[in-house]
C-alpha positions as CSV (number, residue, x, y, z in Angstrom):
1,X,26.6,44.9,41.6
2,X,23.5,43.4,42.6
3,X,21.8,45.3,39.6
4,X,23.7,43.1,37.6
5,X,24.3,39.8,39.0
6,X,26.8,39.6,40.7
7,X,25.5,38.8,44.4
8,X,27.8,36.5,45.4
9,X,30.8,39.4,46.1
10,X,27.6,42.0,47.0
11,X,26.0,39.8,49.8
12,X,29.7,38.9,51.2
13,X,30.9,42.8,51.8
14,X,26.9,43.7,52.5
15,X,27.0,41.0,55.1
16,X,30.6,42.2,56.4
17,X,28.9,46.1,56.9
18,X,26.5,44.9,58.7
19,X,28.5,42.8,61.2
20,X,30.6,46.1,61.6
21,X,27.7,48.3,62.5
22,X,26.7,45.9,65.1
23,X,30.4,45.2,66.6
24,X,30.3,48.9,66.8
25,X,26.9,49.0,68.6
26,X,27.6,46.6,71.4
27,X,31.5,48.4,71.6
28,X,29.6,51.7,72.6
29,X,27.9,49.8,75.1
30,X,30.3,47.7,76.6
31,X,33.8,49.3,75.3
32,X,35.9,47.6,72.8
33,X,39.3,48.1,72.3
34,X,39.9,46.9,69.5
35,X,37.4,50.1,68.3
36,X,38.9,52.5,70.7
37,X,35.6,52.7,72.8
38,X,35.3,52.7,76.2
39,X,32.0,52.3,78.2
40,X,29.8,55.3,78.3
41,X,30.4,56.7,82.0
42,X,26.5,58.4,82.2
43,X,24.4,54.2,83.5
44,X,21.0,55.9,81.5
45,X,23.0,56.2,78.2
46,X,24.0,52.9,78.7
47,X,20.5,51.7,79.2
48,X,19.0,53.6,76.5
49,X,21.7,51.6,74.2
50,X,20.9,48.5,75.7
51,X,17.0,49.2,74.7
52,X,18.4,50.0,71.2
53,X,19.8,46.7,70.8
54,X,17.0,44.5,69.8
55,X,16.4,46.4,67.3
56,X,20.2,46.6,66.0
57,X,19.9,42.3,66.0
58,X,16.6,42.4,64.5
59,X,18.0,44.8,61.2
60,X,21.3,42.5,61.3
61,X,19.0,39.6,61.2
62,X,17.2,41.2,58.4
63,X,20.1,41.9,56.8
64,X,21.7,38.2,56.8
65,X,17.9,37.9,55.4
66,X,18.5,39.6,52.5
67,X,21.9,38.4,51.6
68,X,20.8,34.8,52.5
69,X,18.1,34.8,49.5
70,X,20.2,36.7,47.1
71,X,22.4,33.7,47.0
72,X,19.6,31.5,47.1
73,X,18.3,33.4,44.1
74,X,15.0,34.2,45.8
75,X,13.8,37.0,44.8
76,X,10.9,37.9,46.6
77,X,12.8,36.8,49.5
78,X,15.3,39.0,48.9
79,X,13.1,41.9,48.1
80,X,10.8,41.8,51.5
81,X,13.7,41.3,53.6
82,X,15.2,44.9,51.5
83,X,11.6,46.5,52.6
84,X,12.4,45.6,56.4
85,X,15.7,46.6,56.4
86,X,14.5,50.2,55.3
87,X,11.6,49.6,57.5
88,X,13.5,48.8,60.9
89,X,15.9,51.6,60.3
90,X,13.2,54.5,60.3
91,X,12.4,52.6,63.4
92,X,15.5,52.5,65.0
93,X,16.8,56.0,63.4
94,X,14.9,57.9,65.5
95,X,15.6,56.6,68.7
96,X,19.2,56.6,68.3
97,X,18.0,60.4,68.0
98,X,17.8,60.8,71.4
99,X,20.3,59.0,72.9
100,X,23.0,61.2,70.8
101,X,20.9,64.8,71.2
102,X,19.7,64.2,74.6
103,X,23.3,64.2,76.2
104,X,23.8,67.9,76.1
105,X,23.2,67.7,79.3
106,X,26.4,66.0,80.5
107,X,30.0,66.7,80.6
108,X,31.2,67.8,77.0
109,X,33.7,64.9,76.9
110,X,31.1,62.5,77.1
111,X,28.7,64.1,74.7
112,X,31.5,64.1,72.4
113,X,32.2,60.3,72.6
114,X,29.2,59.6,72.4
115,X,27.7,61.7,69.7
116,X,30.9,60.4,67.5
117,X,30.4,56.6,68.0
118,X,26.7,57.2,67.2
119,X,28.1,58.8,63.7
120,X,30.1,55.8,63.4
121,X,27.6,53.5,63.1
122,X,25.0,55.9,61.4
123,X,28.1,55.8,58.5
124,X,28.5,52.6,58.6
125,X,24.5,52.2,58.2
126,X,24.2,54.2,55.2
127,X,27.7,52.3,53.9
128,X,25.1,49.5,54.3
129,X,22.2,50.7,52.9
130,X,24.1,52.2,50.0
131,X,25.2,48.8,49.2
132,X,21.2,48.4,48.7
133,X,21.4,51.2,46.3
134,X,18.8,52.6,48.7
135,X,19.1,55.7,51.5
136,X,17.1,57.1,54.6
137,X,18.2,60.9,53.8
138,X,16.2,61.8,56.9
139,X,16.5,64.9,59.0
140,X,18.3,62.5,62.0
141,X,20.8,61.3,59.9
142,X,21.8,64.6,58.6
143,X,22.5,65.9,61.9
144,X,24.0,62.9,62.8
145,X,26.6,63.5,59.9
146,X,26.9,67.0,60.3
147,X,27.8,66.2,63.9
148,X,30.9,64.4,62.4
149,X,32.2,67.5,60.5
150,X,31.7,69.7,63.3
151,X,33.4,67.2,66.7
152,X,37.1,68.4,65.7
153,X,38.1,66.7,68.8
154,X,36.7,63.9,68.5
155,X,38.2,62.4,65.1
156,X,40.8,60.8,66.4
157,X,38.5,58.0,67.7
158,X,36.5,58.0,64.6
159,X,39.8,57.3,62.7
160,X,40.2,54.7,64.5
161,X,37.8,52.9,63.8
162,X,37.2,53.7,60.6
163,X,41.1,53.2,59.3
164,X,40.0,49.4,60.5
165,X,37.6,49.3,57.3
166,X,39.2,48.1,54.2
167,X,37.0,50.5,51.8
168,X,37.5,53.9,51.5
169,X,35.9,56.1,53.6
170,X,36.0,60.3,53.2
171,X,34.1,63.3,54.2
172,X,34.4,66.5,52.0
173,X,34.0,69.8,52.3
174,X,31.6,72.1,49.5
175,X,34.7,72.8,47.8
176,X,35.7,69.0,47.7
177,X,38.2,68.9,49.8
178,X,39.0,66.1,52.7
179,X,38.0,66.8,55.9
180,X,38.5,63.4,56.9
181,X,40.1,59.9,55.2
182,X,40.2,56.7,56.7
183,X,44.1,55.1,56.1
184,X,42.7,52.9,53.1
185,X,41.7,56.0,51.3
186,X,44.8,57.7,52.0
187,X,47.1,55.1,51.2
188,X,45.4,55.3,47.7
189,X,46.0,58.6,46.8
190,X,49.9,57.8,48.5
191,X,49.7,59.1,51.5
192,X,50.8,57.1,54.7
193,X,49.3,59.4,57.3
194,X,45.4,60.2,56.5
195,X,45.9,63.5,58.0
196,X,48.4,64.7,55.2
197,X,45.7,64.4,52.7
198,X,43.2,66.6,55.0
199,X,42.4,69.8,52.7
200,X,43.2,68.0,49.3
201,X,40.9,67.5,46.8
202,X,41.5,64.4,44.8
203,X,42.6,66.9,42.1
204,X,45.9,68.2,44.3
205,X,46.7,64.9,45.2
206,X,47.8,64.4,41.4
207,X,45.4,62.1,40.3
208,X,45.9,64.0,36.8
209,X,42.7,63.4,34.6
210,X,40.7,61.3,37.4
211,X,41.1,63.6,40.2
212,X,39.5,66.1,37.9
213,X,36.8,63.6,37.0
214,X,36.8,62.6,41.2
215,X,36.6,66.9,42.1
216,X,33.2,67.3,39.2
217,X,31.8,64.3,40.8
218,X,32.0,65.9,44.6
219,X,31.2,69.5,43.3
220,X,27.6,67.9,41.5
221,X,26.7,65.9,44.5
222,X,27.1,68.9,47.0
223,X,25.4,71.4,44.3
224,X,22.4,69.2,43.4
225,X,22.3,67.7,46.4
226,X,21.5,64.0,44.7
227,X,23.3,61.2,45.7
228,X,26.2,59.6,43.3
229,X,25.0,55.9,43.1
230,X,27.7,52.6,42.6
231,X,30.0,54.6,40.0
232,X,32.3,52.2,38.9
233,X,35.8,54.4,38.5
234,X,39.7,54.0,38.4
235,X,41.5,54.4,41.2
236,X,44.9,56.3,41.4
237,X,46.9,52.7,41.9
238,X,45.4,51.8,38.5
239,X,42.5,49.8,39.9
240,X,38.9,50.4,40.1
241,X,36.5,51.7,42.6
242,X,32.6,51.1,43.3
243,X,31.6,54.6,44.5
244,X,28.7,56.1,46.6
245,X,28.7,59.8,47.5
246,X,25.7,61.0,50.0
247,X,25.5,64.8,50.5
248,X,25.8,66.5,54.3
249,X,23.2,69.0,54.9
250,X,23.6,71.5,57.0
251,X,21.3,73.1,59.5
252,X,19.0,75.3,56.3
253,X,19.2,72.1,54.9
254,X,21.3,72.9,52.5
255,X,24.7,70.8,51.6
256,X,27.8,71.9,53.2
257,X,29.6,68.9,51.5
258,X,29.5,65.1,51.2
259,X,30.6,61.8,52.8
260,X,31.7,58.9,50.4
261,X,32.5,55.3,50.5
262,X,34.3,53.6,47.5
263,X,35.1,49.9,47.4
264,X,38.0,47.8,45.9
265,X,36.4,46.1,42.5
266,X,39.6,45.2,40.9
267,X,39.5,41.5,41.3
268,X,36.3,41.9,40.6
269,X,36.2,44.2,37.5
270,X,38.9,41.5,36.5
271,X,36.8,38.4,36.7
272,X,33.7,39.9,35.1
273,X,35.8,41.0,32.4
274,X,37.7,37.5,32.2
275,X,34.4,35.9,32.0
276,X,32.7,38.1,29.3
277,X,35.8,37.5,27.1
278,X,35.6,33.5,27.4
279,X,31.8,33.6,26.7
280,X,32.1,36.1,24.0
281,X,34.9,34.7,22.6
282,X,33.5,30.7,23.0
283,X,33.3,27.9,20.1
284,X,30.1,27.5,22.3
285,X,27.0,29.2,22.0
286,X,25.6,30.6,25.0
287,X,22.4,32.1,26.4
288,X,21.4,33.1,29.6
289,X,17.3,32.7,29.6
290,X,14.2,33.9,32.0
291,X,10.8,33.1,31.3
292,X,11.7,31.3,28.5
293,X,13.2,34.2,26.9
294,X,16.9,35.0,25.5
295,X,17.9,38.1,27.8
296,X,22.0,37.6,26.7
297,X,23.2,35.7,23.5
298,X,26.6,35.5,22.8
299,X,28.2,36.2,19.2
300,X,28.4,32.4,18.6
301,X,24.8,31.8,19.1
302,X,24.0,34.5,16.9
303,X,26.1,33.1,14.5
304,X,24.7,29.0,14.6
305,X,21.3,30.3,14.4
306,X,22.3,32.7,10.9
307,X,20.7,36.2,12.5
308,X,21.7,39.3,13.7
309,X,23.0,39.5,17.9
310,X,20.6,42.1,18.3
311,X,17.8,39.9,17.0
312,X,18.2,36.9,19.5
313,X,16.9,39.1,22.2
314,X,13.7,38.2,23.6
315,X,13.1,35.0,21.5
316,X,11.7,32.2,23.1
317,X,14.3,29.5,23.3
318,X,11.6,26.9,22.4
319,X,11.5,28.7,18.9
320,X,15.4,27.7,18.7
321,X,14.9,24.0,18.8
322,X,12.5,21.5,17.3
323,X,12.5,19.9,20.8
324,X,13.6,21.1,24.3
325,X,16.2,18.8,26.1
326,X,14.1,16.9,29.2
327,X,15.5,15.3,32.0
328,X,17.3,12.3,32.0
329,X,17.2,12.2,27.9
330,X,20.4,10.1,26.9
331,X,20.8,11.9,23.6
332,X,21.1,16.1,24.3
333,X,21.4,16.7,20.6
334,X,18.4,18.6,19.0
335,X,18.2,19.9,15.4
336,X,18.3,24.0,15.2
337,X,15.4,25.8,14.0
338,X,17.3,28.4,11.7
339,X,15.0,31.1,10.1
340,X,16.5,30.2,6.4
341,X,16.3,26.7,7.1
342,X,19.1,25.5,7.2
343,X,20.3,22.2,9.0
344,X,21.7,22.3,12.3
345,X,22.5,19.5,14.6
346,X,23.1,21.1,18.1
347,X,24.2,19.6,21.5
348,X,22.6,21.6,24.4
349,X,23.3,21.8,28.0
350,X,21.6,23.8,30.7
351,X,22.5,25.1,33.9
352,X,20.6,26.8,36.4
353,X,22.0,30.5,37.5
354,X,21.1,33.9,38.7
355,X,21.2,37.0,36.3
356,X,20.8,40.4,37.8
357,X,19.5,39.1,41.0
358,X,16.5,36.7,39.4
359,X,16.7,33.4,38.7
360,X,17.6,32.4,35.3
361,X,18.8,29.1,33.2
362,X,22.3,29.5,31.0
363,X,22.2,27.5,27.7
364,X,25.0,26.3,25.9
365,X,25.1,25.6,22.6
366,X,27.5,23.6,20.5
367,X,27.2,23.1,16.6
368,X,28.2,19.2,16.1
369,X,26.5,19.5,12.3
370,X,29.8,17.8,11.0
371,X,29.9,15.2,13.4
372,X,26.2,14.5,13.2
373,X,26.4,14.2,9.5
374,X,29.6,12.3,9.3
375,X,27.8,9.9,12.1
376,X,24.7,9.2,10.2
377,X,27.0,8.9,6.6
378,X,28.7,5.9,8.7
379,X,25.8,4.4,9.8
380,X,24.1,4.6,6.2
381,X,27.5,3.2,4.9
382,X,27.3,0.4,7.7
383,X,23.4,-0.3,7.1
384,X,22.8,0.0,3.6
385,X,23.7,-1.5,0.3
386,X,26.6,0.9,-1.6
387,X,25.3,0.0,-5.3
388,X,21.8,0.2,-4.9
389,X,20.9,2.3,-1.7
390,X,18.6,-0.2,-0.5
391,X,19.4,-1.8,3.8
392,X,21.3,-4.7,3.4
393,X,21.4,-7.8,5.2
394,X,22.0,-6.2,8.6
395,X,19.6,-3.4,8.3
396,X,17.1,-5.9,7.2
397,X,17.6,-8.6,10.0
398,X,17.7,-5.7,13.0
399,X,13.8,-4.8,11.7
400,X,13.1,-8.0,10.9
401,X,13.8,-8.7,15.0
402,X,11.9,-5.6,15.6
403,X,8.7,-6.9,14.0
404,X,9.1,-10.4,15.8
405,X,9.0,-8.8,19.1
406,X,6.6,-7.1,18.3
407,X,4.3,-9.0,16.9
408,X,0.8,-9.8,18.9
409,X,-0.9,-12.4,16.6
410,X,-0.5,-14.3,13.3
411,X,0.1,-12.5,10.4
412,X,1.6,-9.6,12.3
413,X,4.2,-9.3,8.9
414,X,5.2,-11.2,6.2
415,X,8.6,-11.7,4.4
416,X,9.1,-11.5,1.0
417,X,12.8,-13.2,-0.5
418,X,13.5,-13.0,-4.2
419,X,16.0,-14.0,-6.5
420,X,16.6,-12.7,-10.4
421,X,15.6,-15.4,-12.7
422,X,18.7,-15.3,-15.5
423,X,20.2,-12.3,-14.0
424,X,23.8,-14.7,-14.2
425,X,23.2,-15.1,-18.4
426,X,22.7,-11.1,-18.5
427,X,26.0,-10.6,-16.2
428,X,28.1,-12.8,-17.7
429,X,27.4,-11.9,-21.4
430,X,27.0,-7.8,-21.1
431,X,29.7,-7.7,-18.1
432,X,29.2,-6.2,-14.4
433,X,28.8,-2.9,-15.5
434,X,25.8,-4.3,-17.1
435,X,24.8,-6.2,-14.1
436,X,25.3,-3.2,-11.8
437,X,22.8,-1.2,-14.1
438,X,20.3,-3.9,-13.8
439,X,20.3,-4.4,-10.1
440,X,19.6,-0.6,-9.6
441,X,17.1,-0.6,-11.8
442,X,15.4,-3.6,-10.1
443,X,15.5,-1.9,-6.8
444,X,13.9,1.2,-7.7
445,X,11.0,-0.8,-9.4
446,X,10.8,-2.8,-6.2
447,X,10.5,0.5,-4.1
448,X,7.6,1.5,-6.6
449,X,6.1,-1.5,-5.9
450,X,5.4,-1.8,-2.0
451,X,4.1,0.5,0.7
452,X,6.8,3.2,1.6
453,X,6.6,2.0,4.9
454,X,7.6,-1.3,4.3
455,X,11.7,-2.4,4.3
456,X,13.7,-2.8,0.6
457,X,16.6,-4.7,1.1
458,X,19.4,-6.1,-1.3
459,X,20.5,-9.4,1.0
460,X,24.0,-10.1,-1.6
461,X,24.2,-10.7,-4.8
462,X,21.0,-10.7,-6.5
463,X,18.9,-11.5,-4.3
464,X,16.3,-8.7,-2.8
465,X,13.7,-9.2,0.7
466,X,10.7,-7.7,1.2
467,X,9.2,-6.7,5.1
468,X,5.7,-6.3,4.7
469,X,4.4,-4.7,8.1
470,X,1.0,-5.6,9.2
471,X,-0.3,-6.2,6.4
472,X,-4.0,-6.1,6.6
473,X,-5.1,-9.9,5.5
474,X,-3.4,-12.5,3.8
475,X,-4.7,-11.5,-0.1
476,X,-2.6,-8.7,0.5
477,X,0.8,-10.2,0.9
478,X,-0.2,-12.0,-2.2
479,X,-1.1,-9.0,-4.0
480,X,2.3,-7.2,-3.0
481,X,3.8,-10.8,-4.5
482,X,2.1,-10.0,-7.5
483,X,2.7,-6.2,-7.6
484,X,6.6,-7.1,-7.2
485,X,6.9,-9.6,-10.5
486,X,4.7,-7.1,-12.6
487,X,7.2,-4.6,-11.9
488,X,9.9,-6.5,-13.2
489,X,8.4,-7.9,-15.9
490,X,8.9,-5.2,-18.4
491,X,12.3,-5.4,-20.4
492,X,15.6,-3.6,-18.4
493,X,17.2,-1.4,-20.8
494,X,21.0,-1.9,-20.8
495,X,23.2,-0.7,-23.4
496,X,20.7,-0.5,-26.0
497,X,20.3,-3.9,-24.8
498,X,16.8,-5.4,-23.7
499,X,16.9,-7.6,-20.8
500,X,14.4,-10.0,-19.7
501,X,14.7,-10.5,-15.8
502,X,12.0,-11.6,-14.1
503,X,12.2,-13.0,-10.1
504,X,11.2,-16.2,-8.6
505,X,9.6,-15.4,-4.8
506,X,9.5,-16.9,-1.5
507,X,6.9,-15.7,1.0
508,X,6.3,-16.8,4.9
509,X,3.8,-14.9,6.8
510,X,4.5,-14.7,10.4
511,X,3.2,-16.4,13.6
512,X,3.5,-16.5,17.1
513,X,6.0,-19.4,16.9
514,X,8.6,-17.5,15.0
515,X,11.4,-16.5,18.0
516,X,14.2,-15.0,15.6
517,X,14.9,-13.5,12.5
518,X,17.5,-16.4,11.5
519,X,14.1,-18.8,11.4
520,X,12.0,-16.7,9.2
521,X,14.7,-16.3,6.8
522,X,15.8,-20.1,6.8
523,X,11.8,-20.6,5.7
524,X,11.2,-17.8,3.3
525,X,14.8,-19.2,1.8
526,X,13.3,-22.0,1.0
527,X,10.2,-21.1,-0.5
528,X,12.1,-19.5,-2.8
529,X,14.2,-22.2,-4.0
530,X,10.4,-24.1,-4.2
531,X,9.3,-21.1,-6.7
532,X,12.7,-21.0,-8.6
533,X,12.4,-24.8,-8.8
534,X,8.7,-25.1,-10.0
535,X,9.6,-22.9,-12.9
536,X,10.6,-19.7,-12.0
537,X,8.6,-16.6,-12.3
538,X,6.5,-18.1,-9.7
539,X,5.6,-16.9,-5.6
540,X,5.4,-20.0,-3.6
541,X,4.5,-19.5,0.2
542,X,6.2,-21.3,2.7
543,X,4.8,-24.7,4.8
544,X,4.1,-22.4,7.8
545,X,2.4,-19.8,5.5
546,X,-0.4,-22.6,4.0
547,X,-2.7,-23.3,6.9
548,X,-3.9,-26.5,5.3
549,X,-0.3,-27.9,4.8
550,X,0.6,-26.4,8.3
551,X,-1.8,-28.5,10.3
């Protein structure tokens, strides 16, 4: 479970072990009743327990540690307080040693009791350190455990405090039979006592297919002598198990049979599985990323992005987008980078996470394409002229406030306002049809005749404005003037029909004392009914524009 991720349920029934072992520790010492222990009778076992405990609080310490920066997602935390765990057991394991083998010398009674609580808790240790996916398969432990198989008279007490232990808990023999279940493995395989399933194999207890599977499993681990690691397997109430099988040696060291400990994973199991389907079965794409690298993509993302699942693998997520999202950026939408290139307008979201026990950043991804080219159709529609594609009015005025506020000195832009000279005549003889031809014609031949930088806009009817943007001297406003009639001074071809437009201009170049865009075009307006009036065909700057007539 930690392997892959999932440290939140791992660190809670790791924590829960560990707590166990050390209720059991102080119970030997003190009795506990709830445990069925009693004191030890002999004061220098007592004392030898008592030295014993720092070191039990200084591995549960160790242990809270551990589970502590799993859920932090700290690693390295996580992976130096694993090391001391290991570390203060080999510690520890041997002087438990000699408190269980040094009380042959007493009554048999009390050797008994206490060589069996000291099994206890050496179970419950490697219940623990198997949750690590790590064991101490040392000489002491083995002879702790085959301690267990060989007390007859003392399992009665081990039941009962083992039957208090939610997960299932069994010794086998070489032939994989049960020396010993714990109630919560018995009541699995449907047994209310745990002694009626003593000298079962999971096989006879009509498991059908999974007791055979459950009997294999046993048989391999007491033949190789290797330890069965966090098998996930069905249970025989139709749920599913996390099993751990550790092999008993016997005194040549060789296996005489096994004690296991499988967990409830149902729930679990369940929720994994609930989640995988919603994120492989989401509108959303989704990524879970470390070091910048895809480690998980989901079938979506593959399919936004046009390639393979397999190929999303270790690509860097930067490659995916023509900008990373930053903090506190209004707008999350960034434009795909698809290898065919083709457009995609993508929202992202982040969230931080933990994958397989490191630290890693889940990306969502959702294709708003539609909505982004719907959005900008509107606000083309809302901005822009319909016959001629040029801004209109609004468009025009909004950049026209842009360049006043920005503007730093004199001449910072200059405004160029035109109207058709006879364009009416040509409308009303030929029809609108006509007229519609002739104004898109004049506004790509105005579009050929300034900077591409510098604003085109149809204002109404037949009248056209000019934003030239810091322009760099006066002569070359007037030049732009001039560029614009030449354009239009060539004959418009409608209908096999020549037409003669021509454009009278108004021109105001800026200065600091123009606040608002209403201002500059109530001046450039009426420069241009000056040029229309002095004989059309004619630029005429405004007052504010002619220094001389200014002062």
């Amino acid at each position: 479970a930690l392997r892959d991720g999932e440290e939140g349920p791992a660190s809670t029934a790791l924590l829960a072990d560990v707590r166990a072992w050390s209720r059991a520790h102080r119970g030997l010492i003190e009795g506990d009743p709830r445990l069925g222990l009693e004191p030890p009778p002999v004061p220098q076992i007592r004392r030898s327990l008592l030295r014993l405990s720092p070191d039990v609080r200084a591995l549960e310490a160790s242990a809270l540690t551990l589970v502590t920066a799993l859920r932090e997602g700290d690693q390295a935390a996580a992976d130096a307080a694993a090391r001391r765990v290991v570390a203060q057991a080999d510690e520890y394991l041997p002087a438990m040693d000699r408190v269980v083998f040094a009380v042959a010398a007493h009554a048999a009674v009390e050797q008994h009791r206490v060589r069996t609580s000291a099994g206890v808790a050496l179970v419950t240790l490697l219940a623990v350190l198997g949750g690590l996916g790590v064991f101490v398969l040392r000489p002491a432990v083995r002879e702790a455990a085959e301690a267990i198989g060989r007390e007859a008279g003392a399992r009665q007490l081990l039941r009962t405090v083992i039957d208090t232990i939610p997960d299932h808990i069994y010794v086998k023999d070489a032939e994989g039979r049960a020396t010993l279940r714990n109630l919560a493995s018995a009541r699995a395989l449907g047994f209310d006592r745990p002694e009626d399933s003593v000298g079962l194999t999971d096989q006879d207890c009509g498991v059908d297919d999974q007791g055979e599977i459950v009997l294999s499993d046993d048989l391999r681990v007491v033949m190789t002598g290797q330890p069965l690691v966090n098998k996930e397997e069905p249970s025989a109430d139709g749920g599913w198990l996390l099993t751990t099988k550790v092999p008993l040696l016997g005194p040549d060291g060789r296996p005489t049979g096994l004690v296991g400990v499988s967990r409830d994973v149902t729930s679990l199991r369940a929720a994994r599985a609930q989640f995988r389907a919603l994120v492989e079965g989401s509108v959303a794409g989704t990524a879970v990323v470390q070091e910048g690298r895809v480690v998980y993509a989901n079938p979506r993302l593959a399919e936004i992005f046009g390639v393979p699942r397999a190929s999303m693998a270790g690509l860097l997520i930067c490659d995916l987008l023509d900008a990373p999202p930053s903090a506190g950026d209004p707008d999350p939408v960034r434009r795909g980078l698809r290898p065919d290139g083709g457009r995609v307008y993508i929202e992202v979201g982040t969230t931080d996470a933990t994958h397989r026990g490191r630290p890693a950043v889940v990306w969502t991804f959702i294709d708003v394409t539609s909505r982004e080219e719907m959005e900008r159709m509107l606000f083309h529609q809302a901005h822009h002229d319909e016959l001629t594609g040029l801004a209109n009015r609004a468009l025009f005025r909004s950049r026209l406030e842009v360049a006043i506020a920005e503007a730093t000195r004199d001449g910072a832009f200059a405004v160029l306002y035109l109207d058709l000279d006879r364009f009416k005549a040509v409308n009303d003889t030929l029809g609108h049809a006509a007229g519609d031809a002739i104004l898109q014609a004049v506004a790509g031949r105005l579009k050929g005749a300034v900077r591409p930088g510098d604003p085109v806009a149809r204002l109404g009817g037949d009248e056209f404005a000019v934003l030239v943007l810091d322009p760099p001297s006066p002569a070359f406003v007037d030049e732009v003037a001039q560029r614009v009639l030449q354009s239009l001074a060539d004959p418009i071809q409608v209908g096999g029909e020549a037409c003669q437009m021509g454009a009278s201009i108004g021109v105001v170049a800026s200065h600091l004392g123009h606040d608002t865009a209403d201002t500059v075009l109530l001046e450039v307006d009426r420069a241009m009914y000056d040029a229309k009036g002095a004989g059309r065909g004619r630029v005429v700057a405004a007052a504010s524009s002619r220094p001389s007539e200014a002062a």
